[in-house]
Structure formats: C-alpha cells, structure tokens
C-alpha positions as CSV (number, residue, x, y, z in Angstrom):
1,X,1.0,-30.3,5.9
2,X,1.4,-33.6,4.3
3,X,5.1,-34.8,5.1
4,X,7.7,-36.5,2.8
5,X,8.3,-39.8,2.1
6,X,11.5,-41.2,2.5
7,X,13.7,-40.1,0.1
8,X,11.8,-37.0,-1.0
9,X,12.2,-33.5,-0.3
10,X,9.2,-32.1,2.4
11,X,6.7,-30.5,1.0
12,X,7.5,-27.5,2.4
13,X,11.0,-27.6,0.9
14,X,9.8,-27.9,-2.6
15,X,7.3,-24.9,-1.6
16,X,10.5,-23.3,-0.7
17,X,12.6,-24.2,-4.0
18,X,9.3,-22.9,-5.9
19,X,9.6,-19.5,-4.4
20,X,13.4,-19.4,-4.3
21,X,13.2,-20.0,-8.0
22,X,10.4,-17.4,-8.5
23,X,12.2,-14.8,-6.8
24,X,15.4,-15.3,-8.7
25,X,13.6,-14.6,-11.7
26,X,11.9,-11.9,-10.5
27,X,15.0,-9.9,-8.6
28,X,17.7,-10.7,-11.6
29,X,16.5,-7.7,-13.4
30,X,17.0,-4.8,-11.3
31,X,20.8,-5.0,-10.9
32,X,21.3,-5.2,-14.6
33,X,18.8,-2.4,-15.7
34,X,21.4,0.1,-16.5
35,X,23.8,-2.6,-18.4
36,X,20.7,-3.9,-20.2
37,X,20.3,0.2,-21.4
38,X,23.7,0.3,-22.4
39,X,23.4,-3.0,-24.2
40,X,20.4,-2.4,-26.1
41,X,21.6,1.6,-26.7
42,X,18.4,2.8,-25.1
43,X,16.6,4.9,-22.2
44,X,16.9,3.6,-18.7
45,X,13.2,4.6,-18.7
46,X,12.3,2.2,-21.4
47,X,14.0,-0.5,-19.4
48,X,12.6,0.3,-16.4
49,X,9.3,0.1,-18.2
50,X,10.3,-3.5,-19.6
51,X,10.6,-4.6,-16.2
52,X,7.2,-2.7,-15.8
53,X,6.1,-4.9,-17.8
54,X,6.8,-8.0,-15.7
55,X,4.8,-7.0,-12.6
56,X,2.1,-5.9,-14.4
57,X,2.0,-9.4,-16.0
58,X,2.6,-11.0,-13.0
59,X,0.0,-9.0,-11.1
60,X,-2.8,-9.1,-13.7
61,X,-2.6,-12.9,-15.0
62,X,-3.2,-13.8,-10.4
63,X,-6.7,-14.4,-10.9
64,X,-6.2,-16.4,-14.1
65,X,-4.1,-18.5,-11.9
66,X,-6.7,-18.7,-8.8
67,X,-9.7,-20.7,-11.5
68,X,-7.2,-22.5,-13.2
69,X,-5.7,-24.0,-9.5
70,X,-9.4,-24.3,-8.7
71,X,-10.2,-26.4,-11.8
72,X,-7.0,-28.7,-12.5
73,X,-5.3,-28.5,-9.4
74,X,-2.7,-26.4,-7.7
75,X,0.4,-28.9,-8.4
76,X,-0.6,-29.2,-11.5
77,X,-0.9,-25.4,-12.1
78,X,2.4,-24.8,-10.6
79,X,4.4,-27.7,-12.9
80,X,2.7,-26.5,-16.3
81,X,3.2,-23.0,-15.5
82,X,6.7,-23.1,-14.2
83,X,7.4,-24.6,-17.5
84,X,5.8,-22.2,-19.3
85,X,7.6,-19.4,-17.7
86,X,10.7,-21.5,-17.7
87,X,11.0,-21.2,-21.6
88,X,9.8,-17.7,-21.7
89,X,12.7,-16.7,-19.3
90,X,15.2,-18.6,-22.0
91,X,13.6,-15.9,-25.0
92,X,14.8,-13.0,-22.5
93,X,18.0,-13.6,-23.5
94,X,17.2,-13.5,-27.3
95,X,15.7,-9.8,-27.1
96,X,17.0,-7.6,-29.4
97,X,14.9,-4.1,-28.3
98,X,13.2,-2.9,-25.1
99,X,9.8,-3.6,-26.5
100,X,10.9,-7.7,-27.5
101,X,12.5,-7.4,-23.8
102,X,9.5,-6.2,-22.7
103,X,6.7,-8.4,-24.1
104,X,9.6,-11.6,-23.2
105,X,9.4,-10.4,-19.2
106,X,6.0,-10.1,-20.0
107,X,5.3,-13.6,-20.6
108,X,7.5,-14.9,-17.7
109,X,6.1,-12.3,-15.1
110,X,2.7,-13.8,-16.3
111,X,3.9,-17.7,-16.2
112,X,6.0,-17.4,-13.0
113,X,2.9,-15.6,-11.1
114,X,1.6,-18.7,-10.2
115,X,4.4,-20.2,-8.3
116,X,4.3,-18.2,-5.0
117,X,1.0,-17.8,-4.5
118,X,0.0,-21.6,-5.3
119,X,2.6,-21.8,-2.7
120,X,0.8,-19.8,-0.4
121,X,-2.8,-21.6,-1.6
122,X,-1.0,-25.1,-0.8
123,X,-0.3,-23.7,2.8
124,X,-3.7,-22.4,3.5
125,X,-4.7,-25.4,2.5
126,X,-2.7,-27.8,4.7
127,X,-1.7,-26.0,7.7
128,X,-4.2,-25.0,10.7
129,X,-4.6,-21.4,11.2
130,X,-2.6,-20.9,13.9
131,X,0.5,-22.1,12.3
132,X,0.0,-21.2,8.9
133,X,2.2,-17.1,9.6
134,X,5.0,-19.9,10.8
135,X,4.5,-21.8,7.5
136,X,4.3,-18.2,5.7
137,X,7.9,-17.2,6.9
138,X,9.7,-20.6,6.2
139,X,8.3,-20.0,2.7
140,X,9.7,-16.9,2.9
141,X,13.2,-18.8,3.4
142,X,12.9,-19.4,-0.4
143,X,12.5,-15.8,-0.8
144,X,15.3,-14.5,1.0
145,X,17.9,-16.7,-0.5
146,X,16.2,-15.9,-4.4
147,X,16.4,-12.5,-3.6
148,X,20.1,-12.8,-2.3
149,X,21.2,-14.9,-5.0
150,X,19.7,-12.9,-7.7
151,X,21.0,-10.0,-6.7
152,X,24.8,-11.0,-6.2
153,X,24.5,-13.2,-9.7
154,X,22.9,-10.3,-11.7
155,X,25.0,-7.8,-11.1
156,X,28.2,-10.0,-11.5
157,X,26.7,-11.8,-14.5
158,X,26.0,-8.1,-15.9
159,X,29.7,-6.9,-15.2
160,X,31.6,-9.5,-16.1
161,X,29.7,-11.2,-18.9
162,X,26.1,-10.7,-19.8
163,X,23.0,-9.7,-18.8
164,X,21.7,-12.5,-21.1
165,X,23.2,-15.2,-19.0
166,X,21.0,-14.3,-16.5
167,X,18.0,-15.0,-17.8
168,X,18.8,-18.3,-19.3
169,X,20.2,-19.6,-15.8
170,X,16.7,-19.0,-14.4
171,X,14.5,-20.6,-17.5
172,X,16.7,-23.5,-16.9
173,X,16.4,-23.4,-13.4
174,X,12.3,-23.2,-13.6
175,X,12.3,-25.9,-15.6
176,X,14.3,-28.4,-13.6
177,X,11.6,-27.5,-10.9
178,X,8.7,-27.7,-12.9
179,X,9.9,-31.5,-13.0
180,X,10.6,-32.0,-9.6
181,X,7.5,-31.0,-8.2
182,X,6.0,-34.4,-9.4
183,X,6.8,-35.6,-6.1
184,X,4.6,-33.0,-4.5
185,X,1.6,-34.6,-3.0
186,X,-1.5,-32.7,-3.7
187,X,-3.7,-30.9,-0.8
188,X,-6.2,-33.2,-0.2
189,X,-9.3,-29.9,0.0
190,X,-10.7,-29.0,-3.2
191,X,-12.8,-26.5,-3.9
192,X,-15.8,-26.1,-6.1
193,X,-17.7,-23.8,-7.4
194,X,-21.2,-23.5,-9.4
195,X,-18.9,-21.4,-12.2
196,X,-16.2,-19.7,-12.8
197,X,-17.3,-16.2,-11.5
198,X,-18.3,-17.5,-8.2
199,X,-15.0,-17.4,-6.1
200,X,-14.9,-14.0,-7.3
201,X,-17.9,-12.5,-6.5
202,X,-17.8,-13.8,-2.9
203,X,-14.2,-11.9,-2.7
204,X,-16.0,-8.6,-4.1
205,X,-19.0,-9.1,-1.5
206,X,-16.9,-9.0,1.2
207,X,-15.5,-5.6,2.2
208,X,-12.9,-7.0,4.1
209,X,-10.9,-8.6,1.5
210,X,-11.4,-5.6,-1.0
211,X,-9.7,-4.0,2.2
212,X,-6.9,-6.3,2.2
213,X,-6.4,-6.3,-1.3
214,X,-6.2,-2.9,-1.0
215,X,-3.5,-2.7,1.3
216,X,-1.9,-5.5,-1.0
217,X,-1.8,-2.3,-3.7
218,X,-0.3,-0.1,-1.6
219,X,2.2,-2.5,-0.1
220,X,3.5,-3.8,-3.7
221,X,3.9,0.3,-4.8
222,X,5.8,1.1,-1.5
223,X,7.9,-2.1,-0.7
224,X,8.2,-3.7,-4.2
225,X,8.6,-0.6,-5.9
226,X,11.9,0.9,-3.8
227,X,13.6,-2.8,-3.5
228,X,13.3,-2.3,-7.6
229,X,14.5,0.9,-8.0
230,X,17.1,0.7,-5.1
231,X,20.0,-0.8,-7.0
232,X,19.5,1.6,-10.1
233,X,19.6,4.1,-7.1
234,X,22.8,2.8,-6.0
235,X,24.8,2.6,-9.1
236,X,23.5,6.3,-10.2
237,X,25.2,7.6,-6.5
238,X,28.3,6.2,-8.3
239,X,28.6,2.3,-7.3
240,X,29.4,-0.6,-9.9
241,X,26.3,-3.1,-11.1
242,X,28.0,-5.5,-8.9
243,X,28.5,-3.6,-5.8
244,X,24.6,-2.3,-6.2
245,X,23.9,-5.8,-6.7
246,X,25.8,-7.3,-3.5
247,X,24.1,-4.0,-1.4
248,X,20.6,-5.3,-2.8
249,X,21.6,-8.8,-2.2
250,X,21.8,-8.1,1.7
251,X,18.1,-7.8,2.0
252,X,17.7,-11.3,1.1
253,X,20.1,-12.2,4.1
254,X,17.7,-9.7,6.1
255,X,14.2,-11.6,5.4
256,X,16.3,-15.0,6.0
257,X,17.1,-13.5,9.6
258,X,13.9,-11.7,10.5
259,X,11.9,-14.2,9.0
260,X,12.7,-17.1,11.6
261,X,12.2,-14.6,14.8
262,X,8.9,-13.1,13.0
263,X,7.7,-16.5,13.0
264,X,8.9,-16.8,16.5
265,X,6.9,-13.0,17.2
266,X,4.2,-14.6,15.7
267,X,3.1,-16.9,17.8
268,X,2.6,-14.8,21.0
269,X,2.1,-11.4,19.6
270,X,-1.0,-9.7,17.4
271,X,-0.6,-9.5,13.9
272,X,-1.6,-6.2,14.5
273,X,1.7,-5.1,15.9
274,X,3.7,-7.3,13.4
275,X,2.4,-4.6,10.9
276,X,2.8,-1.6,13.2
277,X,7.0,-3.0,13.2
278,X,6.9,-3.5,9.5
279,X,5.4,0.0,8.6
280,X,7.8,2.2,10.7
281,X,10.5,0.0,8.9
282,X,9.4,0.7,5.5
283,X,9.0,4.5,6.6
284,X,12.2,4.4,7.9
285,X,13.9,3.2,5.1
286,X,11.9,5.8,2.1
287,X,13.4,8.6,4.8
288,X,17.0,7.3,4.5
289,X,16.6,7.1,1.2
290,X,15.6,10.3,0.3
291,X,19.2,11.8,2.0
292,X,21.9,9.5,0.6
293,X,21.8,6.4,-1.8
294,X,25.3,5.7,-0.8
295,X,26.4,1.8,-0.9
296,X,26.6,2.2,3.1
297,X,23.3,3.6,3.5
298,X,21.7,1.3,1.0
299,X,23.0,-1.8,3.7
300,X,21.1,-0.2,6.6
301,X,17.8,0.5,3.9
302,X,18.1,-3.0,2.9
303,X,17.7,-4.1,6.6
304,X,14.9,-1.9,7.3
305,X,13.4,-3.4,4.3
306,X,13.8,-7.0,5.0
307,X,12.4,-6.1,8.9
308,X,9.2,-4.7,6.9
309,X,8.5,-7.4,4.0
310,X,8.5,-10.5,7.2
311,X,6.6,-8.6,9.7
312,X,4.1,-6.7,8.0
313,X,4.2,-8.5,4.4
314,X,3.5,-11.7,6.1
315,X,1.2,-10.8,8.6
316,X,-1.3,-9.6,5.4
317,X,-0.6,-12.7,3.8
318,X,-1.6,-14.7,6.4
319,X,-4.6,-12.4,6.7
320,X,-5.1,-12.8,2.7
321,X,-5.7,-16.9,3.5
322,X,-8.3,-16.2,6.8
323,X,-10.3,-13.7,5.5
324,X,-12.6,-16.1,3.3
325,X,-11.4,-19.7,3.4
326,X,-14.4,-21.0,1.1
327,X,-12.2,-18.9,-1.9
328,X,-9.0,-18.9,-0.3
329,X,-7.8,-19.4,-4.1
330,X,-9.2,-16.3,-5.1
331,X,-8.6,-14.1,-2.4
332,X,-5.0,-15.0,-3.0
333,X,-4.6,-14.6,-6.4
334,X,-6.0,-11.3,-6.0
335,X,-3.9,-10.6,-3.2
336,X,-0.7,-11.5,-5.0
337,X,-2.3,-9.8,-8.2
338,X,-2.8,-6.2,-6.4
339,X,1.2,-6.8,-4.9
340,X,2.4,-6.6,-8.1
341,X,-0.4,-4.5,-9.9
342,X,0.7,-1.8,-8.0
343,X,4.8,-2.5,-8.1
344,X,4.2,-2.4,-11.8
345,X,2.3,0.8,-12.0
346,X,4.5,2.8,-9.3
347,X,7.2,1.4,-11.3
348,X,6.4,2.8,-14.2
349,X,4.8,6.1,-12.9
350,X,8.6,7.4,-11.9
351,X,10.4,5.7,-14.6
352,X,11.2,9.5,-16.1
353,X,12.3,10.3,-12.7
354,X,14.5,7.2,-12.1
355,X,15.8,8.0,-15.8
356,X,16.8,12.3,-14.8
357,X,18.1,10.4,-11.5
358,X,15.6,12.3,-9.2
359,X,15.8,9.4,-6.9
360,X,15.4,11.5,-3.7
361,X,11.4,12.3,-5.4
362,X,11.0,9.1,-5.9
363,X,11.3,7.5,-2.6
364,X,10.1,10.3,-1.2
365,X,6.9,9.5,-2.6
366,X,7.2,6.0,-1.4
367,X,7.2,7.1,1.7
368,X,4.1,9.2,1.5
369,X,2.5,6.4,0.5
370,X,3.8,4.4,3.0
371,X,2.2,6.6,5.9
372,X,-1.3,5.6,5.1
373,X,-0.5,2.3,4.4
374,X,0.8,1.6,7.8
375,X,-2.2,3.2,8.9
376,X,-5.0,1.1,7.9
377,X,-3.0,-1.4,8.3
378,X,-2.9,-1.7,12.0
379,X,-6.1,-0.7,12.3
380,X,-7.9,-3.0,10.3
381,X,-6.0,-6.2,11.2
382,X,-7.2,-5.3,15.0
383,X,-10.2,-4.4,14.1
384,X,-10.8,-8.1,12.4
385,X,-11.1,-11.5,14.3
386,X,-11.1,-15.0,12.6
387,X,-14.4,-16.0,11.6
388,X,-15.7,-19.1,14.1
C-alpha cells in the first residue's frame, strides 16, 4: 500500500476514518428506532422499514459504485460520494414522517455505500494477496469503533436530546472526510473495460463469485439483520434506549479485539476454518437469543457476534477480492451490494414481528438461516484455491 508522507495520515488510516465514519452512520439508527416511533407518533414497523430502506439503498446502488470507481477513480468516487451522503444525512434530521425518513436514509444508505467497499477495492488493489485479510481486519478497526461509537451516542443522543442530533453529527462528520481524503494517493492499477457491462458479465460467468455473492446474501440477512434488530430487542425486554445502546455498543469493542488476533489467525490458519469459527458464533448467538434478550445476555450475543463478523465476514471479503482480480471492482460492489440487499430484505420481512415483539421468531429464523450459511461456507472456501 502506498505509505504517507510526512505529515499525512497513512493511507490505511484514512481507509480506516472512511469506514469508521460509514459505520457511524449506518449503526446510529437502531438504538433510536423506538424513540424515532414515539417522535414521529408511528408504528415501530414503519420505522423499522425506513431503516429498511437504507440497506436496500445501500445494497442496490454497489454496482453503480463499482463502474463509476472504474471510470473516474476510486478516491474520487469516495470524496464526491461521501459528500453526497454527507448532506443527505443532514435532511434526516428534517423528516417529518416515516416515509420523508425513509426516502432521506434512502439517499444516504445509497451515497455512503461507496465508502467501505472502495475501501476494500483500494486494498485489493495495493496490498499482495497474502496480506490483504491483515489489511481487511485493520480496516475493520474503523468499523469496530463506528459501530461502538454509534451505538453509545445514539442511544444517549435519543434519551437525552434528540434523535435528530444524530443524524446531523454524522452528515457533518462525512463531510469533513470527504475533504480530507484529498491527501489520499490514488492506487496506481486501473482497470478498463471495452464497456460498461463487461466487469459484470465476467462476475456472472463465473460460478464462483455468484457463489460468494451468495453467501454475501445470506451473511447480510443473518449477521446484519440480528445486530439491527438487537437493540430494539433489548429495550422491548424492558432496558432504556441508552442502556440497549451501550449493550449494542460492546460489539464494536468485540470486532476491535477479535479483529487484531483474526488477523494474527490469519496468517497461519485456512480461511476455511476462520469461517467454520465465525459460523458456530453466529449460531451461537441466534440460539441465545431466542431464550432471553436480557441486557446481560445481549453482552455475551454481542461477543459472539463480533467473534463471527472478523472471522468469517472477513475471510469472504477477502475471498470477494481473489476470486476475479481482472473485476475486482465489481465483484465487490456486488459483494457489498448482496450484504446489504439481504439485511434490507430480512429486515423488512420481520418488521410485523419486531413490531408484536415476537423477537424469539425472529432470531430464531436467523439462526435457521445461519445453519446453511456456515455450511457452504466452509465448504466452498476449501474447496477454492487462488488462481496462479
């Protein structure tokens, strides 16, 4: 990866402000869904559905994101985007309705869904394959500490003020980055393409990365979908929006921790069994879940959870940037697109459950789910070896 000059921030550290800033965005929501009902005197269903609305967005716009890095570059993507989705952040705070919510996550799902995986683009392109998972979990550094901070801040910001705070924090603070990252040097590959279609194509022809992308689906309805949910879960058991919000907030200490010995795990062990770890650990925590959503048990769920999105979440995205290097950009973008394609649509498929508080079904499901995933999982990333 190219390295800083003096006086500026590593690459990799602006990689890792892009995601923290991301994630913030992203993870602010969930602890404030049921003040954000109770604010806008509406269903909890119809808010779970505006933050729906969000991953869908985010999910759907990916492969917009993988031409457009391809055409004008991926810094330049990432800065015009990030201010995009900084400003449509700022008109969260305006809505008046779950649908104006809803179309305003919208917009900055779809805007901020270029951060990450540009991020993970920029290391596929600059790191060697056998230190690129190592690269994958300092990014997710970024992630941990988003998801920590966002969780804490939302839930305090929604208890003690407003849930419209929130959202103007982040806008501001994806702004601010979309500035700074004019000191991030560009990858020096580049990749062309005889049109648009092309990248795309390719990705379809090759069954292995409609595989992956597959398991991306799954993974994004199974892990995404119970980190969502859980602090609704925990608040409906009878905690405060700020005590679901600190429970929630532990996972991002989790994926900060497990994320530095994964990447350590990583460089002796098969990816393979990384995924076998992470898919007993996302089992594991749907089966806790569907016995108690207590704040206690929601610590040791947030722990499994964290264990699972490093080892098997990274070993896949690692995978995602191997499987067809010639359009890396669009295997990615697909990859990241499927994630939260299916968040989105799991989300949204138990939102009447979530909203009768049947939370036991719903992780229950998730962990149905989350059998087969594991599955072909582990098989298929042993089955696969680097091409050359």
């Amino acid at each position: 990866m190219p390295s800083g000059s003096s006086g500026r921030l590593a690459p990799i550290r602006l990689l890792q402000l892009t995601a923290f800033v991301s994630t913030i965005d992203r993870f602010a929501m969930p602890p404030m869904l049921i003040a954000i009902a109770l604010d806008l005197d509406a269903s909890l269903t119809s808010v779970v559905q505006a933050a729906g609305a969000y991953f869908l967005a985010y999910g759907l716009l990916q492969p917009v994101w993988g031409i457009v890095s391809d055409s004008i570059g991926l810094v330049r993507t990432m800065r015009l985007t990030l201010l995009c989705a900084g400003l449509a952040a700022v008109a969260c705070s305006f809505a008046w309705s779950p649908l104006a919510l809803g179309i305003a996550r919208a917009a900055a799902g779809g805007f901020f869904g270029a951060a990450y995986p540009a991020s993970l683009i920029y290391l596929g392109d600059t790191v060697p394959p056998d230190r690129r998972q190592q690269g994958i979990t300092r990014l997710m550094v970024g992630v941990a500490i988003g998801t920590g901070s966002a969780s804490v801040a939302g839930g305090l910001i929604a208890q003690l003020a407003t849930w419209r705070l929130a959202f103007v924090l982040t806008g501001v603070s994806a702004l601010v980055l979309a500035w700074m990252l004019r000191r991030l040097p560009p990858p020096e590959e580049t990749r062309t393409h005889r049109n648009l279609a092309a990248p795309f194509l390719a990705v379809l022809q090759s069954r292995t990365a409609v595989f992956v992308l597959g398991l991306a689906f799954l993974e994004g309805a199974v892990l995404l979908g119970v980190l969502t949910l859980l602090p609704a879960a925990v608040e409906a058991a009878g905690a405060t929006a700020a005590v679901a919000g600190a429970v929630t907030a532990v996972y991002g200490v989790a994926v900060f921790v497990f994320a530095g010995i994964v990447g350590r795990l990583s460089r002796r062990q098969h990816p393979a069994r990384l995924i076998a770890l992470g898919s007993v650990s996302a089992l594991a925590s749907c089966a806790v879940l569907t016995f108690s959503r207590s704040p206690v048990v929601a610590l040791l769920v947030t722990l499994l959870l964290g264990l699972a999105w490093t080892a098997m979440h990274s070993s896949l995205q690692t995978w995602a940037t191997e499987v067809l290097p010639s359009a890396r950009a669009a295997v990615v973008s697909l990859f990241a697109g499927s994630l939260f394609t299916g968040s989105s649509l799991a989300t949204v498929a138990v939102a009447d459950l979530a909203d009768a508080g049947d939370y036991r079904t719903v992780f229950l499901l998730a962990g149905i789910v989350a059998v087969p995933l594991g599955l072909l999982a582990v098989w298929g990333r042993a089955r696969w070896h680097r091409p050359g």
